[in-house]
C-alpha angles and dihedrals in degrees: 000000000000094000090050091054097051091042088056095046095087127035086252085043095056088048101053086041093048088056092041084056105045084047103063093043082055093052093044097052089038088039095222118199111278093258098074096059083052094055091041096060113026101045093060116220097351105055087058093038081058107047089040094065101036095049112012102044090047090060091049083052102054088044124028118268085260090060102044086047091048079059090074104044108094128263102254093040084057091049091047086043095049087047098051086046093047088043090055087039122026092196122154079231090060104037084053084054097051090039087051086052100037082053099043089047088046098253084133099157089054091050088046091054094044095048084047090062096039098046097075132065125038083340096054090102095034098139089213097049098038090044091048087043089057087047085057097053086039094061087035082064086241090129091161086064089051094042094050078048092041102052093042085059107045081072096056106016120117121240099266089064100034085082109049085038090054090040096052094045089055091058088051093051098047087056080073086049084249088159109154095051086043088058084055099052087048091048087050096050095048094103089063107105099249132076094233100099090046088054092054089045091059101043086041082061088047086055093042091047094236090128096171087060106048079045087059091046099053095037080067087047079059103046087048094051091058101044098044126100116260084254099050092046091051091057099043097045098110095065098034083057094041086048095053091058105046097089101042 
């Protein structure tokens, strides 16, 4: 805390704290390597200033400034947020938004009614509503209903969602131990620009016994990891980890 004092301490000051401190909430929720944190506080003004402009201002890009910011309210400020502006506008816009918070925060049951209610009408064959509705059964653990959404939209949807669909029916499927057409759907999602479906393919070839395979597959996990962006491999971490441990 003694080096944000001192940083806030000055106008310039308040500046370079206000982006230290930005900064290191970045690299927690995006759970950036060690290093970083390294870099950010102990090289004073320019190790934020760094990884400021090479991770945070690259998110603000991809969203607008609004959007990166939301990423840092609390979850139950966004959901109170999303009901008082659904409450003022019942638009389909606005009851998608709150379903998309009540499921992140686990309210389930509520994301489940509000997409319900969303997913008819001139919005029953929405891709994104219907995509973000199968989500919902999925995590409800009604995997017949996703799999009814899923496979309706794999024959309309457009390219951004044919692989996470894809992604998420192949887990269902692989619930029934359907391993061999599950294999098919994560080949066929490789091209989405995530390694999550990588990740499902090898540990679908662990479960199918074709270890060579599997071996081939997160080789390529590996290769991937070294070669990614700080960024990239921050938020891929999960399935680069998950990757490194099928096969001990």
């Amino acid at each position: 805390m003694g080096i944000l004092q001192n940083f806030f301490s000055s106008p310039l000051g308040f500046i370079a704290g206000a982006i230290t401190l930005i900064s290191l909430i970045h690299a927690v929720t995006r759970r950036a390597d060690i290093y970083w944190f390294f870099i950010i506080l102990f090289i004073p003004y320019l190790g934020a200033f760094f990884y400021f402009v090479s991770n945070v201002l690259p998110d603000m890009r991809r969203a607008n400034v609004g959007a990166a910011l939301e990423g840092f309210k609390p979850t139950g400020m966004k959901v109170r947020d999303l009901e008082k502006q659904l409450e003022d506008v019942d638009t389909a816009q606005n009851r998608v938004a709150l379903a998309i918070a009540y499921r992140d925060s686990g309210q389930l049951e509520k994301a489940e009614s509000l997409l319900e209610k969303t997913h008819q009408g001139i919005y029953r064959n929405d891709p994104h509503i219907t995509y973000d509705f199968a989500t919902v059964k999925f995590a409800l653990g009604k995997y017949s209903d996703a799999e009814v959404l899923l496979r309706e939209l794999l024959g309309n949807a457009p390219e951004e969602l044919r692989g996470v669909s894809r992604v998420l029916l192949g887990r269902i499927l692989e619930s029934r131990q359907e391993y061999a057409e599950a294999e098919t759907l994560y080949r066929a999602a490789l091209g989405i620009s995530n390694e999550e479906p990588r990740y499902r393919l090898a540990a679908n070839l662990v479960a199918q016994e074709k270890l060579e395979e599997a071996q081939s597959v997160i080789k390529e996990l590996e290769r991937n990891q070294k070669r990614a962006t700080p960024q990239y491999r921050a938020q891929q971490r999960q399935w680069f980890e998950a990757a490194s441990k099928l096969l001990k």
